[in-house]
Structures are given as structure tokens and as C-alpha cells.
N, C-alpha and C positions, 0 to 999 in steps of 0.2 A: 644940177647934176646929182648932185646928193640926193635930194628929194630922189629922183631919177634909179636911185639906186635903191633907194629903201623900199622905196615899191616894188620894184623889182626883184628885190630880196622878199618882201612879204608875201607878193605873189609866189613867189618859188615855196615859203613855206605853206603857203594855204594849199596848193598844189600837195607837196610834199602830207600835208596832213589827210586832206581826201583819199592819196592813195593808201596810206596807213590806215586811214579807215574803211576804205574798200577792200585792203586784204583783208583785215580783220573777222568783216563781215562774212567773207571769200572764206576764211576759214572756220568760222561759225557754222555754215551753212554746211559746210562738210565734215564738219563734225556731227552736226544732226543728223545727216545724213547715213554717216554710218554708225551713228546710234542704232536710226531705222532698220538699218540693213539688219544689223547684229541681231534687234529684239525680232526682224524676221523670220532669220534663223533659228533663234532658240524659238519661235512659237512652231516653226515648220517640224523641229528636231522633235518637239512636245510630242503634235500629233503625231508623227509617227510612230512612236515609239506606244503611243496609246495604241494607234491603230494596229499595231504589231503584238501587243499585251490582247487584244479584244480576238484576236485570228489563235492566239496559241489558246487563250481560255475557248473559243470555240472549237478549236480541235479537240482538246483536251475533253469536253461535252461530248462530241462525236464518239472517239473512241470509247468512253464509258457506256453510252447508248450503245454502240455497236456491241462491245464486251458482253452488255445484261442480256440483249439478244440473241447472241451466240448460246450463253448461260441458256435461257429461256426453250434455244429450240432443243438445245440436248435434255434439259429435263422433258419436256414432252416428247423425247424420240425414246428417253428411257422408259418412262410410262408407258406409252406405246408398246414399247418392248415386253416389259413387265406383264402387259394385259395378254397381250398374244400368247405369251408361254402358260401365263392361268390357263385361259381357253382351250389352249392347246391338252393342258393337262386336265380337265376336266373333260375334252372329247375321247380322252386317252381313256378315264377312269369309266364315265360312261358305254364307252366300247368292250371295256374287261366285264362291267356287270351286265350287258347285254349277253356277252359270250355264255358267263356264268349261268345267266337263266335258262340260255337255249340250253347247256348242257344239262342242266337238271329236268327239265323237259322234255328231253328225248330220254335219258334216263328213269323218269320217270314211266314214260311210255314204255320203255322195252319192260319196266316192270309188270307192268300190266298188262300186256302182252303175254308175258313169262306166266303169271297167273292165268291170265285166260287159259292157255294151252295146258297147263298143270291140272286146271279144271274139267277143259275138256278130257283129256285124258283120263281123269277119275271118274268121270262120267262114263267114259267110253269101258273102262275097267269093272264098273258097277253092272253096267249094262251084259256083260261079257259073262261077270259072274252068275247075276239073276238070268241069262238065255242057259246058264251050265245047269243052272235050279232046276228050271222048269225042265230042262230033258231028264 
């Protein structure tokens, strides 16, 4: 009977020890577990945060590009503008000294003109006097 008992009893502990060691392990396993999980997280948190660093540095790119460009096309619209009003002003100045010449040209003609008739006229006065001669 004793015997009977002591077996009994040591079965209960070896028993009892198994399960002691199967929770253990039971809680080993889930500790690693959410070890994993955790170092998950923090690699998922990582990239994001990179991938959200790498979209604001690309924006931030864009808008610069777009700014120089902007820059870029008002100085060539100013150019632009700039050349236009030279042009302008030199069909402006070229048109005054066109004018200028026609007007010394016809000036000039009516002078000659003025002379011609001055001339004829002295002719005609000469001729006037030398027909009074000879009568």
C-alpha cells in the first residue's frame, strides 16, 4: 500500500512537473512572440516614417523646380517685353527721320522751283528790256 502511494504521489509530481514545464515553455513562446510582433512594429513605424521623409523631401524638390520656372519664364517674358519696346522705339525714331528727309526734300524742291521762276522771270524781264532797246 505504501509502495502504492508513493508511486502515486511521484506520478502526480512528475505530472505536476511536465505541466510546469509546458507552461513555461507556453510562456516562452509568447514572449518571443511578442518580441516579434513589437520589433515588427517598430521596423514597419521605421519605414514609414522614411517613406514619409522621402515624399515631403520630393515635394519640397518639386516646388523649387516649379518656383525656378516660374522665375525663368517671367525673366524671358520680361526680355521679351524689353526687346519689343526697343523695336518699337527704333521704328518710332526711324519713322521721325524718314519724315525729316521727306520734309527737307520737298523743301528743298520748292526752292528750286522758287529759283527757277525767279530766273525765268529775269529772263523774261531782260528779254522785255533788250525788245524796248531795239524799238
Amino acid at each position: 500500500m505504501k509502495e502504492k502511494k508513493l508511486l502515486k504521489r511521484r506520478e502526480e509530481e512528475e505530472e505536476e512537473e511536465e505541466e510546469k514545464e509546458e507552461e513555461e515553455e507556453e510562456e516562452e513562446e509568447e514572449e518571443e512572440e511578442e518580441e516579434e510582433e513589437e520589433e515588427e512594429e517598430e521596423e514597419e513605424k521605421e519605414e514609414e516614417e522614411e517613406e514619409k521623409e522621402e515624399e515631403e523631401e520630393e515635394e519640397e524638390e518639386e516646388e523649387e523646380e516649379e518656383e525656378e520656372e516660374k522665375e525663368e519664364e517671367e525673366e524671358e517674358k520680361e526680355e521679351e517685353e524689353e526687346e519689343e519696346e526697343e523695336e518699337e522705339e527704333e521704328k518710332e525714331e526711324e519713322e521721325e527721320e524718314e519724315e525729316e528727309e521727306k520734309e527737307e526734300e520737298e523743301e528743298e524742291e520748292e526752292e528750286e522751283e522758287e529759283e527757277k521762276e525767279e530766273e525765268e522771270e529775269e529772263k523774261e524781264e531782260e528779254e522785255r528790256e533788250e525788245g524796248e532797246k531795239e524799238e
